[in-house]
Each structure stands twice: as structure tokens, then as C-alpha cells.
N, C-alpha and C positions, 0 to 999 in steps of 0.2 A: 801498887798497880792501879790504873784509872782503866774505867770499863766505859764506854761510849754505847748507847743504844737508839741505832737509826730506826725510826717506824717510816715506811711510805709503801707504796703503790708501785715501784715502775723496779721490779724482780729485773727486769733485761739489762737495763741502768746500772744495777748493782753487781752485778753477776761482770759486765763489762768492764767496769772500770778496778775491778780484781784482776782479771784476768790480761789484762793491761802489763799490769805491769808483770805477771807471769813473763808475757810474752816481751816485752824488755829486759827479764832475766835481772829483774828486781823485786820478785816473788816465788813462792812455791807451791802448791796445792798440798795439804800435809796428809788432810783428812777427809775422806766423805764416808756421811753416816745417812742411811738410808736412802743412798745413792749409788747403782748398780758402776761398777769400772768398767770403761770398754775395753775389746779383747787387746789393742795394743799397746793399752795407759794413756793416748793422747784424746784430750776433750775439745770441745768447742764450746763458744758465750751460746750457741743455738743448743746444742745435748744439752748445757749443764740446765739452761732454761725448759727445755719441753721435759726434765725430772720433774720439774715442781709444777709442770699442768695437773698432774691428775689431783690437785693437792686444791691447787685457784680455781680450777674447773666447778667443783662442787664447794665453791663460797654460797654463804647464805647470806652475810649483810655487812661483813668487814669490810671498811672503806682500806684500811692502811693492813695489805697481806703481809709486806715484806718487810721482815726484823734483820737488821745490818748491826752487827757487834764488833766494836774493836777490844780486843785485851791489848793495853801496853803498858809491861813490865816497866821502872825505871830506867835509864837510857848504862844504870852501871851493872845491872842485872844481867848473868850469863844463861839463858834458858836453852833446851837443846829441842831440838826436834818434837824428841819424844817429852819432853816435857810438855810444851806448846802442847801439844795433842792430848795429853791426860789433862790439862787444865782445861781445857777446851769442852773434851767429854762431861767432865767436873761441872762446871759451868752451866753447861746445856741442861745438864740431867736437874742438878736442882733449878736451875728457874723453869723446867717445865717441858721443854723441848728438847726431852732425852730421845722419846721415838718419833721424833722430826725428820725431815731429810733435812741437813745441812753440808754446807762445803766451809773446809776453812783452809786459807790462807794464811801464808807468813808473807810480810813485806820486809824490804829489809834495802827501801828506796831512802830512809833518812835517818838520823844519829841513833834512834833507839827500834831496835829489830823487833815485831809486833805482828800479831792476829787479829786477822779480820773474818768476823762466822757470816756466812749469808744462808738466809734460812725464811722459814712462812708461822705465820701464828695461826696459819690455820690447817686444823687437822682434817686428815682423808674423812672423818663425817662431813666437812664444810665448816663447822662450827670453829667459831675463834676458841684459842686457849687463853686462859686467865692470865691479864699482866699485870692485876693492881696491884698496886706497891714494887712495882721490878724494880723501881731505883734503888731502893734501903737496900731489898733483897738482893740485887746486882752487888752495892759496896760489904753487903755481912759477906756474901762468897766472896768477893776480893780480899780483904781482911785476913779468911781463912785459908787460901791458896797463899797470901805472901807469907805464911807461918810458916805451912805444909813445905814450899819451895825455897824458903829461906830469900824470900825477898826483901828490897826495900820500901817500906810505909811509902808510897811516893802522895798519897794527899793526907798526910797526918797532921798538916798547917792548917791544908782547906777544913779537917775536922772541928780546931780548934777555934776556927774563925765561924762555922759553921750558925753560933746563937747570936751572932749581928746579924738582923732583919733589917733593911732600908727598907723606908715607904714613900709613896709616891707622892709630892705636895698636890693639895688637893683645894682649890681657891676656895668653895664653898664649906669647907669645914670650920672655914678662918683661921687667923694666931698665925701666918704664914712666913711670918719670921721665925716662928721656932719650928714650925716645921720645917724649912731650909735650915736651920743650925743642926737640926737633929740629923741630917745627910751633909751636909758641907765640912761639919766642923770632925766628924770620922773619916770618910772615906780615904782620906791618903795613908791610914793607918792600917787600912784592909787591903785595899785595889792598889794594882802598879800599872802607873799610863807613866805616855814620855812625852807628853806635847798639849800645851793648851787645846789642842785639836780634840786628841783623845781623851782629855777631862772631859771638855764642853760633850761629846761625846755621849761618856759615862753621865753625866749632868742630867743631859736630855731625858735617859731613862728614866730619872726624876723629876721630871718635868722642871728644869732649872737650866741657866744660864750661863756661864761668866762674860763676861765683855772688859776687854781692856784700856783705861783710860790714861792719854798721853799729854802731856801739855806741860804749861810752867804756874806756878804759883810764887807768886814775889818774886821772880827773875829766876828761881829755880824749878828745876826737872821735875816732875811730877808723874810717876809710871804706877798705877793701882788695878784695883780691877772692884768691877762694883755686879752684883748677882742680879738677877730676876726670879721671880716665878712662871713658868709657862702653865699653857692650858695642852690638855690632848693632840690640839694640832700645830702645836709648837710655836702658841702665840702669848707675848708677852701679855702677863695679868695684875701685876704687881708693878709698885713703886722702884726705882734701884735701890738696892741695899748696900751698903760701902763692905768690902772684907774684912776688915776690923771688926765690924759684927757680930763674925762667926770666929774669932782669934788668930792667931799669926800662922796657923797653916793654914789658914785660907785666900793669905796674900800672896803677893808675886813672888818674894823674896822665898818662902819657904818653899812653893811649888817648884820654883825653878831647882832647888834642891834633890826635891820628890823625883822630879822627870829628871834628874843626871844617875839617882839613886835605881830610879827604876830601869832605866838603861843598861844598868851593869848586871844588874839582877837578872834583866830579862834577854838579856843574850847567853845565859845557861840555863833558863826555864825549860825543862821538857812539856809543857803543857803548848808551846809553842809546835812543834810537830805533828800531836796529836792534835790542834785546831785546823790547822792546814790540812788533815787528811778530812776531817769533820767537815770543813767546807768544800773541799775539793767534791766529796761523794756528795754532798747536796746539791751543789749544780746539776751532777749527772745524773741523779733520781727525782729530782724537781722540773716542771716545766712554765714556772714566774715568780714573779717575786712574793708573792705569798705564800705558795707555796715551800719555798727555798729559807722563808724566816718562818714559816712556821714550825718546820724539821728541823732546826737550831732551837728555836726556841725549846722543843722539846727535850731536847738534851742540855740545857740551861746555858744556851748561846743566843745573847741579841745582836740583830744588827742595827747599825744608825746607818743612815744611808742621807749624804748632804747632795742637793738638787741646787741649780740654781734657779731663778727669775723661770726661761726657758724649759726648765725640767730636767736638764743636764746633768746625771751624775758626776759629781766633780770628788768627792767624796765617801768613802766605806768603810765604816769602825766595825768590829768585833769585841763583843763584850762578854767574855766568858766567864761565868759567872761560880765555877768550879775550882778556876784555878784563880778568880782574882785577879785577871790582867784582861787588859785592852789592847788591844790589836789593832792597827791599820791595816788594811790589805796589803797594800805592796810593801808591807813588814814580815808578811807572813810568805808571799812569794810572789813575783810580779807579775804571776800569771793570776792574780786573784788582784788585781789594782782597781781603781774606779772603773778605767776606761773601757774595762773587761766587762763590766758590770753594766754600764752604760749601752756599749755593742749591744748585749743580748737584750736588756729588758727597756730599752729604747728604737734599737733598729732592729730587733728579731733575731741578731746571730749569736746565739748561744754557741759556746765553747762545746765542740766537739773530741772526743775521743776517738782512737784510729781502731776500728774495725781490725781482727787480725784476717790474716792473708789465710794461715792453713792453722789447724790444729796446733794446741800447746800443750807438751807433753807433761808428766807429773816430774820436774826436775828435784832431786835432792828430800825427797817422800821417802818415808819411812818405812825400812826395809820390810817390814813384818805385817804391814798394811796386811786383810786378808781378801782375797778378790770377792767379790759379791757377786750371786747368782743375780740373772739379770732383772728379775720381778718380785727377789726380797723385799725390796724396800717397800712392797704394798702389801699391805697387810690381807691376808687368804680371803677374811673373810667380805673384802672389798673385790676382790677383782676380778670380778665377774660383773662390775658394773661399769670397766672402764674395756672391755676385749675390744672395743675398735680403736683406742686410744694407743696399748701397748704398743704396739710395732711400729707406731712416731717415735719413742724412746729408744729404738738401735741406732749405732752409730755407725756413719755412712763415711768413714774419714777418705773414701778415696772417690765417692762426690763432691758435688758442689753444695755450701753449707747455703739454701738459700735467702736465709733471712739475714746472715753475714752481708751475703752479697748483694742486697736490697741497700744495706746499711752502709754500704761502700757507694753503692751507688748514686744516694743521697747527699753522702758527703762531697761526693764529687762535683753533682751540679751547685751544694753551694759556694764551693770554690767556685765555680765557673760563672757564677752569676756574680761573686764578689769582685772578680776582675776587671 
């Protein structure tokens, strides 16, 4: 099972694009824990959000409140409802945010059926909860849930590959040929790309090159490729170096091998899904491109992003760094392509999500759910400091949800301005 852990700022963002697909009826709301039920079972992205005011309200100095978790099982794995939900509790409890309020989610939009937790790392004092080391900590409970639930090891490769370190060539340390051989002449034995593209790519993050050279020599064909070393901003600093250099995998002939190898591989990679959903929710919790690579980053996802001359996005690699594969955008789904990329962090129009029209109800939740009293979920000896706060937490399901409808209304004028 592979755990994802999103840190950012924008709870509405997150909360929205769950409940998304809720209301597309390619979701289901399983479980809420320290979150009151409303009296008819149906929520809105505005309730589930004013739960976690009294949580953000009293922040002291957390930049990044909202923790976004995916659990997803293997894609051969049968989990049932209530499974999902004990692992989830499971989960929460030991990394810390047992008495959190969180909402979880099942998707079950792509080949392998999965949870999504949304939640705050910060408790009713304001004070953030401890995350150091949640990654080890995140994969020792995965480890121990795939035993408990008879799962499948789904990153027991990534383990094993896990004590190759690449580093980054560095012009000023010198010897810059072996430090390119030390990246060039492994990585097709770790990583799976399918295209000079996606090499050059994966390259970049090491500040390296390929370039392909075409011509005749003595009236014959000549097709090679010769490396560079780049600097920081992705300027040549180095001599060319011929691929021979670094040995015959690092020519055309055996690349071209890699990329048909890597093709077949990575058209039943599940790690493919779960980066799609990884980007997908960075868009919608990100507001540029800093911010949007930084929140990958965090979860060990780089982006290259190729510009041209003009500044033109013409190009968007994904470099996932967990499961070992490179991704193009429009490999992962067309709705993640350059030109998408371009739109928003060029001309301003970021990808929107559709606001829901009315409430979505808890479809296919677990019978034994127990209803929560509606002011549980704050603990006694706080709430007395929130009494003008409370009664924004009932739900109005046969009002008008207004911050939905701001949010619709938004969206409308930028269609209307795009026309």
C-alpha cells in the first residue's frame, strides 16, 4: 500500500475536490471523526469546511494547516468499506491525529479503489502536532496494515532500490565526468521513462543533458548522443562528452530499448493513478507554480517544466521519485498536458472544479456509523471559547449554501470573460 501525504494551506481546495467526485457518484464519504453528522446525512464543501474553523481560527504560527492523505491499497487488493475505515482510524491514531477532526473518503474514479483523509495538523489549542519523521512513520504503519489486512507489498521494489542516492553534478567541486558517469551510467537500472524527452527530463534534475547528434561519417549514418553538464539554471558548463563514456547504456541503441521496456512496464504501473490524483489535488490546493512544485516536492514528486525562447509552456515532466517512473502530463491524463499548465500559470486561468449545486448525501457509508452529538467533536474544556462560533456549524441543507454560491458565481464570470 503507498501512503501520499499532502501538507498546504487552502482546507476549501481539499475538501472540494473530494467531494467532487462524491457528487459524481465516483466517491463516498466513509468516515468522520470529530466531525458532528447532520440530522439528514447530507453535507456540503461549506459544513464540512466551517468543522475545521474552530480548529484554523485559533492557529498560532502554522503556515501549511491542512494534511491531505491518500491510502492506496494495490489495484489487486479487495478492501471493504469497513476495512477502509479501521485502517484509516489505524492510520490516524498512530501518526498523531487520532483526536483530530477528519473526513475520509473512498474514490473509486480509477483502476484501484482508495482513501483519501482530509484533516488539520492543528489542534483546538492552535498549536501544530508533531510531523517529524511522518514519512518512515507513514510507510512502518503501511508495512504493518498490509500484514494485518493481507495485502499486497505494493513498494517492496521502491524499498529495495531505496540505498541508490543520485547526486546532483556540481561544476565547482570538479572531476565532472565522473560525476556524470555516477548518474548516467545507473539510472536506466532504477527509473522507467519512454522518450528522450523524459530522460532529458529526469537528466535535468541532475543538472545534465543528452543531446542527439545526426550526420554521416565516411558516407555513413551517424546517430549518437553526446551529454553536458548544466548549472542551476539550466546552462551548459561543460565540454560535450560522447556516450560511450558512460557505457552502452547510455547510447541510443540501448535507450531506445529502455523506453519500449519502459512502456510496457508502465502501462500496468499502479503508481501511475496514484500520481494523477497527487497532481490533480495540487492544482486545486495550490495558487502558482511554486507553490504547486513545492507540494510535489514534498511528497517526493519533481516537476521539469520546458518553456520556450517566449516563456511558453510547451512541456511538463513528472518525476516521481517513489515509484521510479517519469511521467509526461498528457501520459498521465489530458487534462494535466502542457497547455493546461500554460493557461493557468501564463494567462491566469487555472483549472477549475464545479462547485456542487445542493448537498451530497453519504452514499454507500457504513451502516454502523454512530451519529455524533453535534458539539462532540470540541473538546468541553474548549468551548466556551468558541460560543459565537457554534451555531455557523448547523447545517442549513434547505438554504442557500453561500460560499458554494460565491464559488459558482466566480466560476461563471470566468467563463464569461473567456468567451
Amino acid at each position: 500500500m503507498i501512503a501520499k501525504i499532502g501538507k498546504g494551506s487552502n482546507m476549501y481546495g481539499a475538501i472540494l475536490y473530494n467531494q467532487q467526485k462524491v457528487g459524481t457518484e465516483n466517491g463516498a464519504v466513509l468516515l468522520l471523526n470529530k466531525i458532528p453528522d447532520t440530522m439528514d446525512g447530507r453535507y456540503s464543501v461549506a459544513y464540512f469546511n466551517k468543522c475545521f474553523e474552530p480548529y484554523l481560527s485559533t492557529n498560532i504560527k502554522t503556515e501549511k494547516t491542512v494534511r491531505h492523505i491518500s491510502l492506496n491499497p494495490d489495484p489487486k487488493d479487495r478492501v471493504s468499506d469497513e476495512q477502509f475505515a479501521e485502517m484509516a482510524q489505524e492510520y490516524m491514531e498512530r501518526m498523531g491525529y487520532g483526536n483530530q477532526p477528519y473526513i475520509v473518503f473512498k474514490h473509486t474514479d480509477i483502476d484501484r479503489t482508495h482513501i483519501h483523509i482530509v484533516s488539520t495538523c492543528v489542534g483546538i489549542d492552535g498549536k501544530k502536532i508533531p510531523d517529524d519523521y511522518d514519512h518512515p512513520r507513514s510507510m512502518a504503519i503501511c508495512r504493518d496494515l498490509e500484514q494485518k489486512y493481507n495485502l499486497h507489498e505494493a513498494t517492496e521494489q521502491e524499498q529495495k532500490q531505496a540505498d541508490k542516492v543520485f547526486k546532483k553534478v556540481e561544476q565547482q567541486k570538479g572531476d565532472i565526468k565522473s560525476q556524470m558517469a555516477s548518474v548516467v551510467r545507473h539510472l536506466p537500472k532504477y527509473y522507467q521513462y519512454t522518450s528522450l524527452g523524459t530522460y532529458n527530463a529526469l537528466l535535468s534534475f541532475f543538472n545534465i543533458t543528452a543531446e542527439e547528434i545526426k550526420g554521416e561519417r565516411n558516407g555513413k549514418p551517424v546517430h549518437g548522443l553526446v551529454y553536458f553538464a548544466l548549472n542551476g539554471k539550466g546552462e551548459k558548463v561543460s565540454n560535450p562528452f560522447k556516450a560511450s563514456l558512460f557505457g552502452k547504456d547510455a547510447g541510443v541503441a540501448q535507450l531506445q530499448k529502455h523506453f519500449e521496456q519502459s512502456k510496457e512496464k508502465m502501462k500496468t504501473n499502479p503508481a501511475r493513478s496514484v500520481l494523477k490524483n497527487t497532481v490533480e489535488l495540487a492544482i486545486h490546493t495550490t495558487n502558482n507554480e511554486k507553490e504547486f512544485k513545492k507540494q510535489l516536492a514534498e511528497q517526493s514528486i519533481h516537476t521539469v517544466v520546458r518553456r520556450n525562447d517566449s516563456g511558453r509552456i510547451y512541456g511538463i515532466t513528472f518525476i516521481d521519485n517513489s515509484s521510479r517512473t517519469v511521467w509526461n502530463g498528457s501520459q498521465l491524463d489530458r487534462n494535466l498536458s502542457a497547455n493546461v499548465f500554460n493557461d493557468w500559470w501564463n494567462n491566469g486561468n487555472k483549472p477549475e472544479l464545479k462547485a456542487q449545486d445542493n448537498p451530497v448525501s453519504k452514499a454507500n457509508t457504513i451502516d454502523d456509523l454512530p451519529t455524533k452529538d453535534l458539539f462532540e467533536f470540541i473538546p468541553q474544556e474548549h468551548s466556551a471559547n468558541f460560543d459565537l462560533g457554534l451555531f455557523s456549524l448547523l447545517p442549513d441543507a434547505q438554504g442557500v449554501d453561500y460560499e458554494e454560491e460565491q464559488f459558482a458565481k466566480r466560476m461563471k464570470k470566468k467563463k464569461q470573460r473567456r468567451l
